[in-house]
N, C-alpha and C positions, 0 to 999 in steps of 0.2 A: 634325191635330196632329203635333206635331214628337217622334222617340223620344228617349228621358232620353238624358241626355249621360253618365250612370253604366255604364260598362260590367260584365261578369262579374267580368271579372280584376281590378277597381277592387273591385267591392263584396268579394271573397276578401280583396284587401289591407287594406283598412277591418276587415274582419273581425278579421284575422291581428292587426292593429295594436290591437285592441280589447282582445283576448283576452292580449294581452301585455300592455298596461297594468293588465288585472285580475290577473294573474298574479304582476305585479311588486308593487301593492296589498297583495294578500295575504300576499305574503313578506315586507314590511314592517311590518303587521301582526303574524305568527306572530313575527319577532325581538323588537319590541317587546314582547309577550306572554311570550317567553323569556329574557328581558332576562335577565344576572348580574350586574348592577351593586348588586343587592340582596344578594351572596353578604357572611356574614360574613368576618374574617379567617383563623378555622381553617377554614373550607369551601376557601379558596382554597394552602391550605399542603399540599408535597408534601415526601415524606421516602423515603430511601434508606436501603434493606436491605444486611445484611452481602453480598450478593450484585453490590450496584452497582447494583440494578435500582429504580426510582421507584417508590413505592407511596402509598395515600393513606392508610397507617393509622402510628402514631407506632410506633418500636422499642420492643420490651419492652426494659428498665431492665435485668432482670436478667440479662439475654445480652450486656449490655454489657465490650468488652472493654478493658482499657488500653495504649496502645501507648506507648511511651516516644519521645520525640522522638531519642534519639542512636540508635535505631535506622532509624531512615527514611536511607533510601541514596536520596540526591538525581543523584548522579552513577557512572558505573564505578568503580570501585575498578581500581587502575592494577595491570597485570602484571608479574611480574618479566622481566628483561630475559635473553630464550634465548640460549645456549651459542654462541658463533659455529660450534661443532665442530655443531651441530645441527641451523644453520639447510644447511648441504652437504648437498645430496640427491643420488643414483645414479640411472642411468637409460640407456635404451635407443634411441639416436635409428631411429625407427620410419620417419620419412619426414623427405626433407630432397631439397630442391629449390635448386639452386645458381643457375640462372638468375632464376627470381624469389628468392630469398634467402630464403625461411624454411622451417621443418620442422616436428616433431613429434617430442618425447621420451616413452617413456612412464616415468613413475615406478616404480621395481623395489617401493617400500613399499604405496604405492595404489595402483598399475595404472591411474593416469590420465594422461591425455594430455595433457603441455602444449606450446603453444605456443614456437617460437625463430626470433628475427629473426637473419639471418646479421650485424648490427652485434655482439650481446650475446653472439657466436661467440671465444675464445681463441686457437684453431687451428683448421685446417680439419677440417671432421667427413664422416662419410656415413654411410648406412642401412646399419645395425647395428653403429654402432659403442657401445659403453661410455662413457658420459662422466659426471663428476660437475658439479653446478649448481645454482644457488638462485633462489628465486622472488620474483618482485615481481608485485603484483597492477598489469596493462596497461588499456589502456582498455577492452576486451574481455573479461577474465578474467586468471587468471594467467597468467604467461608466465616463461620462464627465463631468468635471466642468467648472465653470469660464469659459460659453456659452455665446458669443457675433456676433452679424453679421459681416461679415468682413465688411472690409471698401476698 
């Protein structure tokens, strides 16, 4: 007699392939059995807490607040327009590099450090000299312009 033509590794696969169709079976099963397509309308309704947070239960009535529509701020509210004497800042140029063309002031108000390209330069500067100067926000953070020694 001649041996089956079904080897090990064939009948594991048959197997494997069995146990997956039963598997799949019953989880079409268990959905159908779990169905929600039966749910009423209030089962399916979610509602928001003064919190912002979803909840399944309806708000109490009497916690209810009133908010008046001309209070809702849809947009900024615009600023008034700063003192040109205001926007001139003081400062210390900390470093300054003449070959590559830019430095570092540091602010005498904030003690921060910003940025200056020798273009945005009035006169010629060096490290430590005094200059006053204003700031435009650059493609990297602020930077200084309209850089002059003080006087």
């Amino acid at each position: 007699m001649g041996r089956s033509q079904e080897t090990f590794s064939k009948k594991e696969k048959d197997k494997k392939k069995l146990k997956k169709r039963q598997e799949k079976q019953q989880k079409k099963e268990d959905r159908k059995a779990n169905s929600d397509k039966g749910k009423s309308f209030e089962d399916m309704l979610a509602y928001v807490d003064e919190n912002g947070q979803i909840t399944s239960t309806p708000p109490d009535p009497t916690r209810k607040r009133v908010i008046k529509s001309e209070d809702i701020q849809i947009s900024v509210s615009r600023q008034e327009a700063m003192d040109p004497a205001d926007l001139i800042r003081k400062g210390t140029v900390t470093f300054f590099n003449e070959s590559k063309g830019y430095g570092f002031i540091k602010d005498l108000e904030t003690q921060e450090g910003i940025f200056v390209h020798i273009n945005n330069l009035e006169g010629p500067v060096k490290e430590n000299d005094k200059v006053t100067f204003e700031t435009e926000m650059g493609p990297k953070g602020m930077s200084a312009v309209r850089v002059k020694l003080a006087v």
